[in-house]
C-alpha positions as CSV (number, residue, x, y, z in Angstrom):
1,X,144.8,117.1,100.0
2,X,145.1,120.8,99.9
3,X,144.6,123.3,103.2
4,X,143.0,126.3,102.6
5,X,143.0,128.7,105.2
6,X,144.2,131.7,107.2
7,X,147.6,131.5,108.3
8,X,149.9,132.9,111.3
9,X,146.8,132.4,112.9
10,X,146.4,130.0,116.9
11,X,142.7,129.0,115.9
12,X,143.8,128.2,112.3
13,X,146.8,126.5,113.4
14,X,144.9,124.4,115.7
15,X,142.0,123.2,112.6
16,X,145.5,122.0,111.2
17,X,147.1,120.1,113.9
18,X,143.6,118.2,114.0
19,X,143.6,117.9,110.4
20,X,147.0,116.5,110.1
21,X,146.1,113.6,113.1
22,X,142.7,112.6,111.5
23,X,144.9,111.9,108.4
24,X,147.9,109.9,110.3
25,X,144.6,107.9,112.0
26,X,142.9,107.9,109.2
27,X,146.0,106.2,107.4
28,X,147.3,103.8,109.7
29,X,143.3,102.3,110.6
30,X,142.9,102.0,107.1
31,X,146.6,100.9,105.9
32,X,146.5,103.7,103.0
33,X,149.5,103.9,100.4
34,X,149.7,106.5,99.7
35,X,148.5,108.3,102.8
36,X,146.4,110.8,103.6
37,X,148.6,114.1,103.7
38,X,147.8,117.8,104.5
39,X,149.5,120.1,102.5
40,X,149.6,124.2,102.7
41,X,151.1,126.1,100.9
42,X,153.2,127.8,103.3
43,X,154.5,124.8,104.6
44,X,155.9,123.5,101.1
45,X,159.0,123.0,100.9
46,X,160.6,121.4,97.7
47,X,164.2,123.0,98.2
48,X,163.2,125.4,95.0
49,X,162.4,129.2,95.4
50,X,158.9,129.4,93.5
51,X,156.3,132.2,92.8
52,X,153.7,131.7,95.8
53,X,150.4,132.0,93.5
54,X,151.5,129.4,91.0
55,X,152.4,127.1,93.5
56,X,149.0,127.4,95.1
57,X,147.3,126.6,91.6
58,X,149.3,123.9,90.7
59,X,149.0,122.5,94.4
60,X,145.6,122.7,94.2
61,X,144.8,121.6,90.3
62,X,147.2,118.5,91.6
63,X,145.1,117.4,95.0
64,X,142.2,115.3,95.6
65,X,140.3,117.1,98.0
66,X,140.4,121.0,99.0
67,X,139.7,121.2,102.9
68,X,138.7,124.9,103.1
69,X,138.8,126.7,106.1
70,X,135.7,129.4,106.3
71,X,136.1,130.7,109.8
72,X,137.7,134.2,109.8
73,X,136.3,134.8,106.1
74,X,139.7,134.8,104.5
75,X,139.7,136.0,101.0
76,X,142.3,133.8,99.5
77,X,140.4,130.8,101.1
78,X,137.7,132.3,99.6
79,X,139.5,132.5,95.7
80,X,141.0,129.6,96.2
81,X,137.5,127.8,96.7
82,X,135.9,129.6,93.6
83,X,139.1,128.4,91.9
84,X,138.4,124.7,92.5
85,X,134.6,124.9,91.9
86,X,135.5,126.6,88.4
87,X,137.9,123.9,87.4
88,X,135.1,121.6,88.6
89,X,132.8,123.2,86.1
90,X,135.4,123.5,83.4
91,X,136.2,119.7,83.7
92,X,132.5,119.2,83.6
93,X,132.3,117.7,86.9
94,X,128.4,117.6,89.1
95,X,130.8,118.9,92.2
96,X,134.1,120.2,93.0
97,X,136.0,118.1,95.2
98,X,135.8,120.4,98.4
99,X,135.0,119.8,102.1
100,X,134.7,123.3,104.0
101,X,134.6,123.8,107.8
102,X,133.8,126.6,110.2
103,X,134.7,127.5,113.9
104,X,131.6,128.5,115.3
105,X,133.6,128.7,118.7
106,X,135.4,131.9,117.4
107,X,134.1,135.0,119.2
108,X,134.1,137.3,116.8
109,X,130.6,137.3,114.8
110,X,132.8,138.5,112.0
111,X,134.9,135.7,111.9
112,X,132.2,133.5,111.5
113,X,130.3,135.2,109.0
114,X,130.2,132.7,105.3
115,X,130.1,134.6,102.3
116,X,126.6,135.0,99.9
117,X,128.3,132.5,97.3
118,X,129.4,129.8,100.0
119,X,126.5,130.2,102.1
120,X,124.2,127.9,101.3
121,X,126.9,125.4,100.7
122,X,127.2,122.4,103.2
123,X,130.1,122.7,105.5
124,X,131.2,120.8,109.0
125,X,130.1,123.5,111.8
126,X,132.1,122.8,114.7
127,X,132.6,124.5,118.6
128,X,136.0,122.7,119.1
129,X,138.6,121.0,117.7
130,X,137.6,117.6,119.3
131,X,134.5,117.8,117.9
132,X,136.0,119.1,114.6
133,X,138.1,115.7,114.2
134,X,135.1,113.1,114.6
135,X,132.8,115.1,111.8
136,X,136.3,115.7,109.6
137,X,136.7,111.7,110.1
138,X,133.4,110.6,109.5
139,X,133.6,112.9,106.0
140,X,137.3,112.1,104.9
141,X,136.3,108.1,105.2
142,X,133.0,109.3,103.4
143,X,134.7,110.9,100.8
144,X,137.5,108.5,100.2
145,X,135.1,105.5,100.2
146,X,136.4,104.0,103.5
147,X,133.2,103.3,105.2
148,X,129.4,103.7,103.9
């Protein structure tokens, strides 16, 4: 599963952290080989010096499920979602295989503003992180076929 989102960043950092325990719950309810596992970019590490962007591509052309982070309407998370909904299209699929979220807790209106082309896309709004986990969960078994 691919992380897309803002980085150097406390609220960012925090959807990951709750991200990251929803998976290791997630895995050991459900007993799942392989498990569920977050990955970013900027936490890769495969011992190799690598150009960033291609990483990211391959990364995401490579995982299951894009978890795109909306709050603080990042422009990367936002190419890297058109990126996944184009291979969608290109592969001829009804969907891309995305799940977005957004921090309406943020106080900046800014930071909570969605873009036109994502707008009227479904995405788990959330005011904090616990609340964040329980809708991530409920979608993540959803989406994985864990529960109906």
């Amino acid at each position: 599963m691919f992380v897309s989102m803002k980085f150097e960043n406390d609220v960012s950092e925090g959807h990951y952290r709750t991200i990251e325990r929803i998976c290791k719950e997630i895995t050991a309810a459900y007993k799942l080989k392989p498990e569920l596992k977050p990955q970013r970019v900027d936490w890769f590490d495969d011992g190799t010096s690598y150009v960033i962007t291609e990483k990211i591509v391959e990364m995401i052309c490579d995982c299951g499920l894009l978890l795109g982070d909306l709050t603080f309407c990042n422009p990367n998370v936002y190419h890297e979602i058109g990126f996944i909904m184009g291979k969608a299209k290109a592969e001829k699929k009804d969907t891309a295989d995305i799940l977005l979220f957004l921090d309406k807790s943020v106080p900046d209106e800014n930071n909570k503003f969605v873009g036109f082309n994502l707008r009227n896309m479904k995405y788990i709004s959330f005011s904090n992180n616990e609340e964040f986990g329980e809708r991530l969960s409920i979608n993540l078994k959803r989406f994985y076929h864990l529960e109906n």
